[in-house]
MARRO-809810 format. One record per residue: residue in one letter; y, z, x of N, C-alpha, C in turn. Coordinates in pm, whole numbers, plus 50000, padded with zeros to 5 digits. Example, Ala and Ser with C-alpha at 12.3 -4.5 7.8 and 13.67 -1.06 7.14 Angstrom:
BEGIN
A494315078051319495505078051230496705078051320;S497755070851285498945071451367500035078751290;
END
This chain:
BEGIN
X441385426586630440265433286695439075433686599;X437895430886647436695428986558436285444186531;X435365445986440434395460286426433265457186415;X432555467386430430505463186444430645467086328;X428825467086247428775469886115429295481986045;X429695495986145430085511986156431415511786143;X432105499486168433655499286192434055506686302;X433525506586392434055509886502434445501686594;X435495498786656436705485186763435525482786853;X435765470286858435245461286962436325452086981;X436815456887103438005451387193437805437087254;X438325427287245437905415887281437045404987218;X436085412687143435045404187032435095398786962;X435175380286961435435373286870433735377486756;X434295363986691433345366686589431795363586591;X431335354586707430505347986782429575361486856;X430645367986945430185374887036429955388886935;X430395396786869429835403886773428905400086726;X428345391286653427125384386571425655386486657;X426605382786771425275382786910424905402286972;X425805407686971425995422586974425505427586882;X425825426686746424805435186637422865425386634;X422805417186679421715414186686420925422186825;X421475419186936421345427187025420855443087025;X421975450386918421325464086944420455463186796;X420225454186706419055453986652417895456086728;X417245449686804416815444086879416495459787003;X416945460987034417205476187140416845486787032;X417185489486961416525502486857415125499786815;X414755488786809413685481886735412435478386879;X413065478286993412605474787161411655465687133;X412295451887044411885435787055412685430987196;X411745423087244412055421087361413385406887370;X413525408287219415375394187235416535399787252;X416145416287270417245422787326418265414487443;X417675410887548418045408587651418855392987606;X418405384887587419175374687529420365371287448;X420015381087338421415385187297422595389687305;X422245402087381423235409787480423905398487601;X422845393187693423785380087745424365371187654;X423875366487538425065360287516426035360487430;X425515373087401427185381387382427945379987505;X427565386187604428625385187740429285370587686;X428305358487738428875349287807429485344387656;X429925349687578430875345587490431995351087492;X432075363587529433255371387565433195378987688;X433115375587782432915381987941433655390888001;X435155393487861435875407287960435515418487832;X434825414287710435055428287624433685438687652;X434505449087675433965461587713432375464887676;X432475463087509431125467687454429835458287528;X430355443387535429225436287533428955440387706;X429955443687800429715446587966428855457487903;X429335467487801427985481787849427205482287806;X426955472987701425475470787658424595467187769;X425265454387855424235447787930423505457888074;X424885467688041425035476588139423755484588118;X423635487888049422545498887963421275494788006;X421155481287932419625472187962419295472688051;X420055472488228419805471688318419275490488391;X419755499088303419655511788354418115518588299;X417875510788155416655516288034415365520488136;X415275506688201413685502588227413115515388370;X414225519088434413785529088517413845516988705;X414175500288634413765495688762415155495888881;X414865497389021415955502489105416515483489098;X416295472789113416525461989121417715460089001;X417335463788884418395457088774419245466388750;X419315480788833419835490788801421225487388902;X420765485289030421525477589098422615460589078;X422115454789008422995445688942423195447588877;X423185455588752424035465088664425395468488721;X425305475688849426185486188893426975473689004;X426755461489010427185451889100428325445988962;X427645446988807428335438588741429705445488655;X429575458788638429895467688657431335466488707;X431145466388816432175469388987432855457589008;X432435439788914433255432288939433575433388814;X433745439588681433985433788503435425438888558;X436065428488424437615428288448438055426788301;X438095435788249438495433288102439635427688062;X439435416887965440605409487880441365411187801;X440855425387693441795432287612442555440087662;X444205439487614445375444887677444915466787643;X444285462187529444145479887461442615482287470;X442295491987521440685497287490441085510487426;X439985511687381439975525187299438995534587361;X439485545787318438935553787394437295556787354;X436655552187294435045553287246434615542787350;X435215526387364434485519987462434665524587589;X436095532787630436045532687767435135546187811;X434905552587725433675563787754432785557487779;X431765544487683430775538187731431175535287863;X432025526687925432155519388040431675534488113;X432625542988129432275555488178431415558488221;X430525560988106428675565188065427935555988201;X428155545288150427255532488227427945534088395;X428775537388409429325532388542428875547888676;X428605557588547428175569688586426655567788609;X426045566088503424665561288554424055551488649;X424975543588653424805527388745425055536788869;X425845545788913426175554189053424835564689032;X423975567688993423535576288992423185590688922;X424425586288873424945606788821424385601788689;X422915606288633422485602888520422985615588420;X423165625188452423395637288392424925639788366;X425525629988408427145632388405427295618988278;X426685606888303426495595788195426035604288048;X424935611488047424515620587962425475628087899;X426565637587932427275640187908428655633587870;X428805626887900430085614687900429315613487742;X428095605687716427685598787587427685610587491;X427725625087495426995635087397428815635787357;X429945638587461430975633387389431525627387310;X430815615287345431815600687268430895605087109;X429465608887099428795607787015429475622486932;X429865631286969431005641486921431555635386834;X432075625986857433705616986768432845606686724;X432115600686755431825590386692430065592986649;X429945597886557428055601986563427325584886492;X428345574886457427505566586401427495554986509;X427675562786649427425548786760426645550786752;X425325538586793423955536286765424035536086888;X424495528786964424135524187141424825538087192;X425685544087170425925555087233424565568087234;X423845567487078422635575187045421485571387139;X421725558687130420005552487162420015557087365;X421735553087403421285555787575421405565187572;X421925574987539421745589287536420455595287526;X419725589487377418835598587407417445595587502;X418085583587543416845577687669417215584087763;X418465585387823418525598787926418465612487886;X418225618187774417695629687807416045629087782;X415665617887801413865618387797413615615787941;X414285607688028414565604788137414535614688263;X415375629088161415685643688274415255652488185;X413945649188093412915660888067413965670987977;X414785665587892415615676287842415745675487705;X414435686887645413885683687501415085690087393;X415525700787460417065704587363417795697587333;X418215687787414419185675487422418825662587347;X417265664187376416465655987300416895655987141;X416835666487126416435673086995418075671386908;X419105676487021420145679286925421225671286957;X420925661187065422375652687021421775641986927;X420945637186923420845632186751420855637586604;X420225648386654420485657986504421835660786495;X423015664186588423885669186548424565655386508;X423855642286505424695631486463424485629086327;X422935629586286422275625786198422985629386051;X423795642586008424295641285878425205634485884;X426115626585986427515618085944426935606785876;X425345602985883424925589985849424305586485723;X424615576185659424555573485536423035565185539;X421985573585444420615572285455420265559385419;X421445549085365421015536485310421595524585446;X422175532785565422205521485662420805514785712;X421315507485721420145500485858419685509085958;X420465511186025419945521186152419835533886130;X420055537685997419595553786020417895556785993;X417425545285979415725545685988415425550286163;X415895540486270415675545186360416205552386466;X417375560886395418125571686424416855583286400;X416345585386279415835594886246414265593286339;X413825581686385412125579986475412955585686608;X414235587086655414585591186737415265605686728;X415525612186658414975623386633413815628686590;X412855626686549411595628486541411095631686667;X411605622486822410915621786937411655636086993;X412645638886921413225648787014412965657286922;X412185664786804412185674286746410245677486806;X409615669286862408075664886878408695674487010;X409305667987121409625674287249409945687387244;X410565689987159411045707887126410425716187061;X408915711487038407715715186987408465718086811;X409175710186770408935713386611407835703586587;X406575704386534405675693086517405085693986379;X405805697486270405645697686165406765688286131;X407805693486141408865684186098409045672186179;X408415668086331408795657986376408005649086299;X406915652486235405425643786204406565641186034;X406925647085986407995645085881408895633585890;X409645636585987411015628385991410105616186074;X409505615686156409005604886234407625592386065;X407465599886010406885591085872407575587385828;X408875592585792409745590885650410725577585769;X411095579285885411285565985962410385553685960;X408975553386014407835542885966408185537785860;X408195542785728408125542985623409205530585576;X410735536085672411615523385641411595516485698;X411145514085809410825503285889409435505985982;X408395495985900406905497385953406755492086070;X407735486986151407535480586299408655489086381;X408985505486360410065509386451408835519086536;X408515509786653407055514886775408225528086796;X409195529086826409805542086852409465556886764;X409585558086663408765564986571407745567786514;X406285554686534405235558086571405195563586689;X405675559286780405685564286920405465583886900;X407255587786825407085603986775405935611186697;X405485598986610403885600886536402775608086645;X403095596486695401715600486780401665609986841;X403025608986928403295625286997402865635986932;X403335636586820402745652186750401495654986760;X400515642486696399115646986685399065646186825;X398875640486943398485646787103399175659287053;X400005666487099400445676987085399775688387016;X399585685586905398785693886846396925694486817;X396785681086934395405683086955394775675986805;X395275667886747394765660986610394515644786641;X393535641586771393255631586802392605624486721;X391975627086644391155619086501392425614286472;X393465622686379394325612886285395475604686406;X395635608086500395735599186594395585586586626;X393915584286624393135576586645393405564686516;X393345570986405393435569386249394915559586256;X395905565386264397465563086226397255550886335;X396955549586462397345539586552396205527886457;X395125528386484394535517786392394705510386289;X395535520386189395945517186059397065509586086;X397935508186163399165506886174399355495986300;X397545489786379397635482986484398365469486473;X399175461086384399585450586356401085454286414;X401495464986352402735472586402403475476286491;X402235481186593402845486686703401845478886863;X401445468486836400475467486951400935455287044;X401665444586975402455438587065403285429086980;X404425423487075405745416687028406625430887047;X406855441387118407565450787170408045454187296;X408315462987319408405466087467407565481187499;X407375487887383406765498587376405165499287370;X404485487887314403095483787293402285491487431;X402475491287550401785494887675401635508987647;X402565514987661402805531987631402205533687505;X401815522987392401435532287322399835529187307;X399465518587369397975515487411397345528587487;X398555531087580398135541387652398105554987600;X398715557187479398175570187368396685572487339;X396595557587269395535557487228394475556487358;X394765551387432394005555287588393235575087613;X394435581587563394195595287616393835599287463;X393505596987396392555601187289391145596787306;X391085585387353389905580187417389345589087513;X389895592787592389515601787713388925615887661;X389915619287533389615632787555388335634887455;X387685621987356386885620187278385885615587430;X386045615387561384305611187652384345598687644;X384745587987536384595577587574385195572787659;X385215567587834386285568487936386135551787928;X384795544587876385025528987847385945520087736;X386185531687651387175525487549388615530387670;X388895536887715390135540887770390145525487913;X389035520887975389275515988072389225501587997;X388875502987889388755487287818390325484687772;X391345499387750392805494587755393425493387867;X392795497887979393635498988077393445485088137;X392245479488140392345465088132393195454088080;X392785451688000393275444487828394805451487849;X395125461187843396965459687854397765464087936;X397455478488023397965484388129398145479188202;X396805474488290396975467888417396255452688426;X396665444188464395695429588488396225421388548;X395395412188552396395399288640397215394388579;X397215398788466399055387488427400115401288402;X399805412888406401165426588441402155418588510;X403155426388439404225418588507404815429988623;X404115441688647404215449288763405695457688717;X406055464388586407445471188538406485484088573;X408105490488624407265506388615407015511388534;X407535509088405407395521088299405315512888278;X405155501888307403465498388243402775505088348;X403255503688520402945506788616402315521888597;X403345531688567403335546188563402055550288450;X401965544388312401225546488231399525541088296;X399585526088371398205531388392397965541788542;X398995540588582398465552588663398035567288621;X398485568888501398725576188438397105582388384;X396965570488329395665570888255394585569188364;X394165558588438393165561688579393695574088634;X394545583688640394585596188760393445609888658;X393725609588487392955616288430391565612488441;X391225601788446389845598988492389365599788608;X390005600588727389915602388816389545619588872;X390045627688820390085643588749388895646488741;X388265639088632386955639288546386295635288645;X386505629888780385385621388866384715611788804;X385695602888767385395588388762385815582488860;X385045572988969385735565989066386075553789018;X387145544688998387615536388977388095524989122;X387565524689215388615518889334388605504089322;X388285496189245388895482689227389995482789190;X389805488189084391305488388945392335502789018;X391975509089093392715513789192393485509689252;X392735501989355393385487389468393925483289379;X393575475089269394825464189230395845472989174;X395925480889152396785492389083398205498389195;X397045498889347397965503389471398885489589474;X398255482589513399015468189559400325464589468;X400145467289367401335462689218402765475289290;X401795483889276403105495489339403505493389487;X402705490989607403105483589701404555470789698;X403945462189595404635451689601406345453489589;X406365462789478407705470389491408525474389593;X407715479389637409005489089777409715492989750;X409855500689612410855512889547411355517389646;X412865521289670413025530989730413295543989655;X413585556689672413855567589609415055565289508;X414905560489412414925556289252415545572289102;X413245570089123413095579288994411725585789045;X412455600589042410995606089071409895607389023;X410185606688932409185608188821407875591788844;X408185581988857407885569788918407235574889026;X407755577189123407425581789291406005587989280;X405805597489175404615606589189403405597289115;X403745587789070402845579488977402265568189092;X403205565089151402945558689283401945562989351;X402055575689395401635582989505399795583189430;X399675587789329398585587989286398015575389279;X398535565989243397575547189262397425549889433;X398255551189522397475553289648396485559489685;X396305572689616395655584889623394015577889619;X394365573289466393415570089376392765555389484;X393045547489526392865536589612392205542589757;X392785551289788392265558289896392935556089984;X394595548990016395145547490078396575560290119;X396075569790150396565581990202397565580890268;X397745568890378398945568890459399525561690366;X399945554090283400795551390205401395558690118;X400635570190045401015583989996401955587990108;X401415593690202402405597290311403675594890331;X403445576590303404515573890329405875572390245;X404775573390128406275576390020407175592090075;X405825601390120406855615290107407975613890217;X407685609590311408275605190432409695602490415;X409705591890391410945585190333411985585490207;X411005597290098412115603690047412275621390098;X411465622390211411785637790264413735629590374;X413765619290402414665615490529415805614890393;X415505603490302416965600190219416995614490158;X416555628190172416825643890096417785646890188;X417355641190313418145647990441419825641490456;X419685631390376421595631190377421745634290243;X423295634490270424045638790120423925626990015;X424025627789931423715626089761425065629789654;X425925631189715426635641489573426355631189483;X426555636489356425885634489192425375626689154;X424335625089248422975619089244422085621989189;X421275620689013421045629088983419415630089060;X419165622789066417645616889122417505630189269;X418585634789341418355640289446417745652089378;X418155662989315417885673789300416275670589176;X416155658789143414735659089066413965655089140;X414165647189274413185645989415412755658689503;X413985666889471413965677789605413075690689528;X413465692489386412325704489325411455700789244;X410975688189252410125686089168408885670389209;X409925659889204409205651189248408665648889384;X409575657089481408535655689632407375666889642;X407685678489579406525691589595404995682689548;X405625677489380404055669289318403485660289423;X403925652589453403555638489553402865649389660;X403515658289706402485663389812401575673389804;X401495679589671400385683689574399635671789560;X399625665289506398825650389497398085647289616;X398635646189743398055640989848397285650089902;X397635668789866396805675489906395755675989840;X395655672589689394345672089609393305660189652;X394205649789689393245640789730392745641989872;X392885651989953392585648990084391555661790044;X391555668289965390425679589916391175695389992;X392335695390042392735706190037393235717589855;X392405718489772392645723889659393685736989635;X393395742689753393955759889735395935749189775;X395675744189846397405738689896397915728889758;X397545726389680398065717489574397735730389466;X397185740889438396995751189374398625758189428;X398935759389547400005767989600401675761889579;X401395746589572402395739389551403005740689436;X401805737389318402145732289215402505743289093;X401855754889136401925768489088403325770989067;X404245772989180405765775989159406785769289036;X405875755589001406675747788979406475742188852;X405125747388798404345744088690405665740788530;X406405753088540407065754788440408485744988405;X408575741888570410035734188567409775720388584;X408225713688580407755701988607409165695088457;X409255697988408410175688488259411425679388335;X411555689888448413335684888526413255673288556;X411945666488616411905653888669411605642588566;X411665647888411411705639688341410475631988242;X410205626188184409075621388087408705631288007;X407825632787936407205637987808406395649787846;X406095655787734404865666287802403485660787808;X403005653787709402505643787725401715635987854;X403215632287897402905621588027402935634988164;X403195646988146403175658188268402195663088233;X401705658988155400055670488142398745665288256;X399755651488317398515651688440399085654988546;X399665661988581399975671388661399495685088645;X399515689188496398745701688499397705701188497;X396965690788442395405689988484395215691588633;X396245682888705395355688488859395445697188870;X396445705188815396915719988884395205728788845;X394715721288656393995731288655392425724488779;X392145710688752391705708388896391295717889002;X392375716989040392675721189194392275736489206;X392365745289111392375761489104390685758389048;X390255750688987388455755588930387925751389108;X388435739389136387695736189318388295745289419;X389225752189406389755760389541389325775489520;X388575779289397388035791489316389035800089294;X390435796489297391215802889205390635807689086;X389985817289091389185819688880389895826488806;X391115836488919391865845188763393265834288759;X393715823388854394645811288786394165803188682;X392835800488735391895789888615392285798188508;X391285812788504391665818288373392955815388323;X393755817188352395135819988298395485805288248;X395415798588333395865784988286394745777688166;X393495783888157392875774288086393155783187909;X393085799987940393275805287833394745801287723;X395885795687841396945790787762396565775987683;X396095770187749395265757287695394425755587583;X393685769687582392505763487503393415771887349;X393905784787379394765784587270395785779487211;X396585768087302397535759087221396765750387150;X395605748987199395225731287170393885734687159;X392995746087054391735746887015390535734587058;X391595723887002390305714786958390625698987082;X390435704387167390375699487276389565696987357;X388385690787374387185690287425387575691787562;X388915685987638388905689387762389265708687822;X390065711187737389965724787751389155731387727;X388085732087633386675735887623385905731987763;X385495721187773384505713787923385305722688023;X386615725388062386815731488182386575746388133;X386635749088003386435766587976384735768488029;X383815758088052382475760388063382235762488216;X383195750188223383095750688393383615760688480;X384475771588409384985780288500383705792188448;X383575794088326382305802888314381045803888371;X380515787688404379705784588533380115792188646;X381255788688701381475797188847381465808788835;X381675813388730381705830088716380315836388714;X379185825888663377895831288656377655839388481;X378755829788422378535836188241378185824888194;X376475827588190376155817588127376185809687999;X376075822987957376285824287781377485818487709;X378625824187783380245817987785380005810287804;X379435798087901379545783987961378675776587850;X377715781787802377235774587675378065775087544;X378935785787491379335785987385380445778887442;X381135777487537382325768587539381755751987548;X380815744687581380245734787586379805731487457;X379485740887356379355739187274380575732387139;X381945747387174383275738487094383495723887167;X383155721787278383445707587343382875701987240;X381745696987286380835689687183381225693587014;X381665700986976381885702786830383645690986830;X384385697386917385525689686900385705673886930;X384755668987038384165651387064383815648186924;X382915660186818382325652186723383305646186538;X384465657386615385645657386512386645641686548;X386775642686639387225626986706386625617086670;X385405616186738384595605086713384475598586593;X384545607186506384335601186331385205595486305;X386575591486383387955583286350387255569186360;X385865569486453385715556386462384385550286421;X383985558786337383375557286280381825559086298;X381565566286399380245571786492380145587186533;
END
């Protein structure tokens, strides 16, 4: 029986198909896109051993798409393993994967925080793990099934560089942002191309509102993280929302061009979601965008997702919004209000559609149809538990922007208050929380307030701006 570099059994694995497997999850920690190549041909060198079926298994579950998630769970349902003995660490993976391939992402989640119990130096057990708990918004989980792996590992491996950018992402999510900005450097540091740990970099400064060194670290480091990855889009799109919140909305649409969205996108949701992501905040601001809208609707059109990932669904709904195509909004809610209406058991997607991802989508459609006080009423209940359906805080903060949206246009003024006073004190130096602190002082008829808050705006644009040298 072979072992990976950890010594842990790989049942079936000649020496060929290992070689191709540790390159493989090189490759997957690192999210170079020869992941996929390797991992096949690992398979097709050994086609009944376990590890190389759940790797491929995995690849097909990462991307969020319902198409490969589905031949995953097809390949899955025909594998027929060749080794007389499995051990019990791979047949948990098979487990993991065969749980997620059905749906039950939260039962796969658990299956992996096990195996990673007994075994803390699986790397592929770490790495899908902790993509499903970023997946179901679950920053504790985030946070501590890698940490609780992290002392079995010997600081001079290979992979404990991007063990530790992956705790970093989960110590950033659990608001430690001193130490994530720590452990997420001292990762860079051993490996200057792990986009996963810049990735945690960056998080912190958004987080803590330090868009200059933001601005700074992505520049310095643009050879690194900007393409030959799989992460490059998402993190264009960082630097996108530093752009935004520095006023310049032409440097933000000059990425959303150039990498988000264009005619050669290859139409993946995770690029899909990010520029929707980034046009729905400008959109906020009343920027009309409806070209790059349209082509934006149509890419998500072309799909025909069905009820998937909710978190997706609401990103959708907004390229329609944003396009102006309303009955297509509609029609997403439609058709995942009917598949709510049958049973699901441990599905995890049902219960993140039913409290979270269908309320937003029709918050969304009520903001865009200009009903404000009804996407104020929606989104209110739910503000706190928006994490369940998954992604970053980060990537849910445009949801709370509409929320705050929706309450300055429906004259909600003591919600505005409330919501903008939590804002402007997490995140001082925020020109967007300032500009809306003016704008609600406007409606109030304080003039004085509406100037001194226009004023930290403009003081905090001018702290940004100098990253670039103007």
């Amino acid at each position: 029986m072979s072992k990976d570099r950890h010594g842990l059994d790989m049942s079936g694995m000649g020496s060929e198909a290992t070689r191709h497997y540790e390159r493989a999850l090189d490759a997957l920690l690192f999210f170079r896109p020869e992941v996929a190549a390797e991992a096949e041909a690992a398979l097709a060198a050994e086609p009944g051993a376990p590890m190389a079926n759940a790797l491929v298994a995995y690849l097909g579950l990462l991307g969020t798409e319902p198409a490969d998630a589905a031949a995953a769970r097809e390949r899955l349902t025909a594998f027929v393993p060749t080794p007389t003995r499995i051990g019990g660490r791979e047949l948990a993976h098979l487990a993991a994967a065969n749980a997620w391939a059905a749906g039950d992402i939260h039962r796969a989640g658990a299956i992996l925080h096990e195996l990673v119990t007994a075994h803390p130096n699986d790397a592929l057990a770490l790495m899908a793990g902790h993509q499903i708990d970023f997946f179901t918004g679950d920053a504790v989980r985030l946070r501590d099934r890698v940490g609780g792996a992290l002392s079995a590992w010997d600081t001079d491996d290979p992979h404990y560089g991007p063990v530790l950018g992956m705790y970093a992402f989960g110590l950033e999510e659990a608001g430690h942002y001193d130490r994530s900005e720590q452990v997420g450097l001292a990762a860079v540091a051993a490996n200057p191309r792990d986009v996963w740990a810049i990735h945690a970099v960056v998080h912190t400064y958004e987080m803590q509102g330090r868009f200059a060194d933001g601005i700074r670290y992505l520049d310095a480091r643009t050879g690194d993280w900007s393409s030959g990855n799989y992460l490059n889009v998402h993190n264009w799109w960082h630097y996108g929302l530093y752009a935004i919140e520095a006023g310049a909305i032409d440097r933000a649409l000059a990425i959303h061009d150039a990498v988000l969205h264009n005619d050669r996108s290859v139409g993946a949701a995770m690029e899909l979601l990010d520029a929707s992501a980034l046009l729905w905040r400008i959109h906020l601001a009343g920027g009309a965008q409806p070209e790059r809208w349209g082509k934006l609707a149509d890419a998500w059109a072309a799909r025909a997702d069905g009820p998937y990932y909710a978190f997706n669904d609401t990103h959708a709904v907004m390229a329609y919004i944003g396009a102006g195509r309303i009955a297509e909004a509609e029609a997403v809610i439609r058709d995942r209000e009917a598949w709510l209406a049958e049973p699901h058991p441990g599905v995890g997607n049902h219960a993140m559609t039913a409290e979270v991802g269908l309320p937003v989508c029709r918050a969304l459609v009520a903001f865009g149809q200009g009903r404000y006080a009804e996407t104020v009423d929606i989104l209110t209940p739910i503000r706190h538990r928006l994490n369940t359906y998954g992604g970053s805080h980060a990537q849910r903060d445009a949801i709370q922007q509409t929320l705050v949206e929706a309450a300055l246009r429906a004259e909600r003024h003591d919600l505005a208050r409330t919501l903008l006073s939590e804002r402007v004190n997490l995140r001082p130096s925020s020109p967007y929380n300032w500009l809306k602190q003016s704008q609600l002082a406007d409606a109030l008829g304080r003039s004085a307030a509406a100037a001194t808050a226009r004023d930290r705006a403009d003081a905090c644009t001018a702290a940004i701006t100098v990253a670039w040298g103007r």
